[in-house]
N, C-alpha and C positions, 0 to 999 in steps of 0.2 A: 447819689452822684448821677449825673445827666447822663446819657447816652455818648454826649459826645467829650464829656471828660474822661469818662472810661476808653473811648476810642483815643482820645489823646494821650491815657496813661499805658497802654499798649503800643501805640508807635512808638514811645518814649523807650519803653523796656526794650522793646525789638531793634530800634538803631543802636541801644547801648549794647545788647547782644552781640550785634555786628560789628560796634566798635574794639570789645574785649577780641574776638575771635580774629579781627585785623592786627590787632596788637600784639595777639600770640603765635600769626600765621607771620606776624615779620619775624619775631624774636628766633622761633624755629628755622627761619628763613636766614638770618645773621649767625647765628650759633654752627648750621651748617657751613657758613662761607667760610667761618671763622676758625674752625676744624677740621678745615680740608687739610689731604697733607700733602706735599711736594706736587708739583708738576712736572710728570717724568720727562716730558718734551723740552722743560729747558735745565735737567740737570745735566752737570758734566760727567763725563765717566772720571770717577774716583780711584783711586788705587787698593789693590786686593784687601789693604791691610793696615788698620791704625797704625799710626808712627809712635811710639811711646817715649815722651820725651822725658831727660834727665828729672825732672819737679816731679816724674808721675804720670801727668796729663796726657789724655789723647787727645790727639786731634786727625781729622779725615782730610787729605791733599787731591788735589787735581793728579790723575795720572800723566795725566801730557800739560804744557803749556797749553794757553788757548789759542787758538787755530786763526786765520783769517777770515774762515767761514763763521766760527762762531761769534767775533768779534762784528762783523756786518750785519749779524741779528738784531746787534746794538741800535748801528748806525740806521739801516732801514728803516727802525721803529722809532726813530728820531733820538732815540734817546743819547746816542752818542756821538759827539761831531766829530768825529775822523771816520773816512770811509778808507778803508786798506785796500790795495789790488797785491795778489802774488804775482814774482816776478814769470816771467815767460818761463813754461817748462818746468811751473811748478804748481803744485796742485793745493788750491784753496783751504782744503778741509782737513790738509795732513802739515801745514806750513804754519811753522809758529805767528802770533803775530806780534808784526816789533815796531818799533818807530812810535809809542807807546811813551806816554810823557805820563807824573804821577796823577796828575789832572785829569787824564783819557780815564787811567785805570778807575777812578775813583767813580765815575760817571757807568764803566764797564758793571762795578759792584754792585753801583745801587739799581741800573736795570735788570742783572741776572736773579737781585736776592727778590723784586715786586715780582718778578718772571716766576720764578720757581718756587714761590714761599718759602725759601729755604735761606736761612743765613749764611753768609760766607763771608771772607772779610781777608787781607793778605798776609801772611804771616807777620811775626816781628824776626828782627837781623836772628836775635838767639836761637829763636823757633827755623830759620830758614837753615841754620846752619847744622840747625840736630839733623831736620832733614837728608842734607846731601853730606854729612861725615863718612858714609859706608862706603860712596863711589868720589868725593874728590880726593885728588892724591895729597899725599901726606907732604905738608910745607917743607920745603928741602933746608939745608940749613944755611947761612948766608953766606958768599963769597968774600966779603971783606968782614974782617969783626970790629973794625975800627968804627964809632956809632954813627959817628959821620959823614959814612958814605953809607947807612945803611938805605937811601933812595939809591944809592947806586945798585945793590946789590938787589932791590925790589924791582927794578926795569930787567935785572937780565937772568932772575930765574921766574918769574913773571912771564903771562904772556904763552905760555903751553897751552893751554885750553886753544880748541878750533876756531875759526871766525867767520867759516864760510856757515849762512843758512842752512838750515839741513832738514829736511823732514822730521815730523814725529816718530820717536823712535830709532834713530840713529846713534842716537849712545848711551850711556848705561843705565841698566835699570837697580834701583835701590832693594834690599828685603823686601820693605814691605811693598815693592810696585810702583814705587814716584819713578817715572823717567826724566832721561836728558836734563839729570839735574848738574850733569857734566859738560851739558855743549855751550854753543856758541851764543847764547841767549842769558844778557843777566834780569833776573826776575825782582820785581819791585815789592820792598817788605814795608810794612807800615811803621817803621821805627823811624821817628826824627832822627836829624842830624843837622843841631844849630851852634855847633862850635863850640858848646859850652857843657854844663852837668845836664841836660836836658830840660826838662817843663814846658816846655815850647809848647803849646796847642796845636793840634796836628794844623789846622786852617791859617796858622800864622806861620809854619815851618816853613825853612826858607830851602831844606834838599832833606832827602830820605836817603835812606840804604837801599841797595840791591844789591841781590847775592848773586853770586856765580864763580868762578876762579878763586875771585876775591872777594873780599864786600869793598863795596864802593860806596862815595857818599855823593849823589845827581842832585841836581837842581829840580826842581818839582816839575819846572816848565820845560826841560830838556825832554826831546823826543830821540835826536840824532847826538849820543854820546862824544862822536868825532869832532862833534860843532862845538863845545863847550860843557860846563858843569863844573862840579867840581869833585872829581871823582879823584880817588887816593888809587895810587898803583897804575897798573896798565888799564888806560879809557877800555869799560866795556864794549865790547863789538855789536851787539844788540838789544835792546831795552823792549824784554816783556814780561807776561805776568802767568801768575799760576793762584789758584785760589785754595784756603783750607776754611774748613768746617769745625765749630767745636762738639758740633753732633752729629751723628750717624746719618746718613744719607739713607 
C-alpha cells in the first residue's frame, strides 16, 4: 500500500473516531437533559400532604390558588394572552388570580408543565370535591320539598360562600394543607359538561365544571361569570384555578 493510501486509511479511522465520540457526547448530552428533574424556580408550593382520594389514589394539589404574579410569569413569556393587574391595595403575589376563562387556564398548564418539567393538569369535578369535603359546609336541606320549586330553594340557601376577593389564605385550610378551598374563587376542573352522558372531547367541550360553593357548569370562553355561562345555582363570583399532580413533587 502507497504511502499515501495509508495516510488516507488514517484520516479515515481518525474522523470516524470523532464522529462515534460526537455521537456519544450528544447521546450523554440528551440523556442528561432528558433526566433532569423539576425546576424548583417554577414549582408551586404544594400542600403538606397527599389528598387520598375515595378509589385509593393520591394526588399532590396546589396550596393556594395561583396568584396574579404567578399567572404573569405566563403572560411575560408570551405564553399566555391575558395579562392580570391586582386591584388597588392589593398585593400581586398573595391575590388569586381570576377573570380566568378555560381557554387562559389551559394555556396557564401547558406553560408551567415545559417550565417546570413537572406534569400538572386540573382536577376532575369528583377529584375537586374529595378535595374540599373537609372545609365546605354541609348542603343544608331544602326549604320547599315540593320538586318543583327545588330552583327556588337552591337561590336561597345558596349563596353563603364570600364574594369579595381576598388574599391567599383568608379562609380555611383542609388536613392535608389545600387552602381557600372555601372562598370567594370558583376553580376550574377538567370535567366536561355537554348536556348529555358525556364523550365530549375535552377540545369540542362546549363548558366545564368549576368547583367552589357549588359546582357550576361555565362556558369555556367565560372569563366574567356575571356576564354569562351557563352555570347551575348561584353564578360563581370568581373564576380561577388551582393545579394537582399525580406525582410527588
Amino acid at each position: 500500500m502507497s504511502a499515501a493510501a495509508n495516510s488516507e486509511t488514517r484520516l479515515g479511522k481518525t474522523s470516524l473516531r470523532f464522529a462515534i465520540l460526537g455521537l456519544a457526547a450528544a447521546s450523554i448530552a440528551w440523556v442528561a437533559l432528558t433526566q433532569r428533574g423539576p425546576d424548583p424556580a417554577y414549582l408551586p408550593a404544594m400542600a403538606e400532604r397527599a389528598v387520598i382520594l375515595p378509589d385509593g389514589r393520591s394526588v399532590y394539589v396546589q396550596k393556594y390558588e395561583v396568584t396574579v404574579t404567578e399567572w404573569n410569569r405566563c403572560a411575560d413569556e408570551r405564553a399566555c394572552e391575558l395579562t392580570l393587574r391586582a386591584r388597588p391595595g392589593q398585593d400581586p403575589s398573595t391575590t388569586p388570580a381570576t377573570g380566568l376563562s378555560y381557554v387562559d387556564v389551559q394555556q396557564y398548564v401547558t406553560w408551567i408543565n415545559n417550565r417546570s418539567r413537572h406534569t400538572f393538569r386540573l382536577p376532575t369535578a369528583e377529584e375537586w370535591n374529595s378535595l374540599a369535603a373537609a372545609v365546605l359546609p354541609e348542603k343544608p336541606d331544602p326549604i320547599f320539598t315540593d320538586p318543583s320549586l327545588t330552583w327556588a330553594s337552591s337561590y336561597l340557601i345558596e349563596g353563603l360562600a364570600p364574594r369579595a376577593l381576598k388574599p391567599q389564605g383568608s379562609f380555611s385550610a383542609s388536613p392535608e394543607g389545600v387552602v381557600d378551598l372555601d372562598g370567594s374563587v370558583w376553580e376550574w376542573t377538567m370535567e366536561c359538561y355537554d348536556g348529555m352522558d358525556g364523550g365530549t372531547p375535552p377540545d369540542r367541550c362546549p363548558a366545564f365544571f368549576v368547583g367552589g360553593e357549588h359546582l357550576a357548569a361555565m362556558s369555556y370562553l367565560v372569563r366574567d361569570p356575571a356576564r354569562g355561562g351557563c352555570a347551575v345555582g348561584t353564578p360563581p363570583a370568581h373564576l380561577g384555578m388551582r393545579l394537582i399532580s399525580d406525582k410527588a413533587v
